[in-house]
C-alpha atoms as an extended CHARMM CRD file, in Angstrom:
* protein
*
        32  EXT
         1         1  UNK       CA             15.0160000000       -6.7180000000      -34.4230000000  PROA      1               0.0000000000
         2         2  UNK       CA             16.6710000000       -9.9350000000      -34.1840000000  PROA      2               0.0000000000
         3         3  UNK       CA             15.9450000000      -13.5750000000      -34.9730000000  PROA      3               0.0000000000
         4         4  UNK       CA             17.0330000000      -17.1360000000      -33.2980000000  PROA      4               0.0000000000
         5         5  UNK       CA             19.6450000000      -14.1630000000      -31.4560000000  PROA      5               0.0000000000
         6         6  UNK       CA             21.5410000000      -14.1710000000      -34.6700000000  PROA      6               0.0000000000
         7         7  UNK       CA             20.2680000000      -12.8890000000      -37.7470000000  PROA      7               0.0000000000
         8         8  UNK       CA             19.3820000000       -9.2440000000      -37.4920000000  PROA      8               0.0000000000
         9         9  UNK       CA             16.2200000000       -7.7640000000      -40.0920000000  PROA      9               0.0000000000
        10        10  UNK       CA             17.2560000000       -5.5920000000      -42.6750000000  PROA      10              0.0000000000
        11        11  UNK       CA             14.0030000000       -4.7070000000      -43.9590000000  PROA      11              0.0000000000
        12        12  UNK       CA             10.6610000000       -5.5920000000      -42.4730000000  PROA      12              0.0000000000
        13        13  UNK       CA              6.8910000000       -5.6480000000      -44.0470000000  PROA      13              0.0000000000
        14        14  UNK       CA              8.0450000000       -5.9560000000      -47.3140000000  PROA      14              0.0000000000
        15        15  UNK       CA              4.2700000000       -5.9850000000      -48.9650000000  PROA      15              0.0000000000
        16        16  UNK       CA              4.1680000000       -8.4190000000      -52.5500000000  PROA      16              0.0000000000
        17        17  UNK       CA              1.3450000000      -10.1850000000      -54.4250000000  PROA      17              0.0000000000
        18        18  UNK       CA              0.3680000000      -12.6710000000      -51.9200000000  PROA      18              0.0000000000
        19        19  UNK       CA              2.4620000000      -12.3440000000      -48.5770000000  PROA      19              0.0000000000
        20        20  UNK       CA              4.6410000000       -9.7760000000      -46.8400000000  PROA      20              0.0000000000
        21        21  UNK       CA              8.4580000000      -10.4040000000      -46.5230000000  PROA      21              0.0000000000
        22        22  UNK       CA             10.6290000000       -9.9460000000      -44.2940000000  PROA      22              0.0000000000
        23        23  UNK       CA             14.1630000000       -9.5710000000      -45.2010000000  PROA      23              0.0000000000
        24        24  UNK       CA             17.2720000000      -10.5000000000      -43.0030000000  PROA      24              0.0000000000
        25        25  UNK       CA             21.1030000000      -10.6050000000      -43.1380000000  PROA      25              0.0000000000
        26        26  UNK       CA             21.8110000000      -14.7260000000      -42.5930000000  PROA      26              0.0000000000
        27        27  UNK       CA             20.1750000000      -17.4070000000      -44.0390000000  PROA      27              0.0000000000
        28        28  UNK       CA             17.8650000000      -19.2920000000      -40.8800000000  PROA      28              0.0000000000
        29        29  UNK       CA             18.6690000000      -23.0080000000      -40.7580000000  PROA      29              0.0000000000
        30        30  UNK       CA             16.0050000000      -25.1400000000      -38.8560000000  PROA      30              0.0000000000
        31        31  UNK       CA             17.7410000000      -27.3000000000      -36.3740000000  PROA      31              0.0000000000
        32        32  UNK       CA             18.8340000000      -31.3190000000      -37.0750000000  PROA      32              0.0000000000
């Protein structure tokens, strides 16, 4: 699974206290 066609999921549904997390390989920059 990718994201923005970039940044591929490394591990998904990560469950902790108070949300689930996903984890992925580049850090997601929201556009200017």
């Amino acid at each position: 699974y990718t994201v923005n066609d970039t940044s591929k999921v490394v591990c998904g549904n990560v469950p902790t206290a108070n949300a689930t997390v996903h984890i992925v390989d580049t850090v997601l920059m929201p556009k200017a």
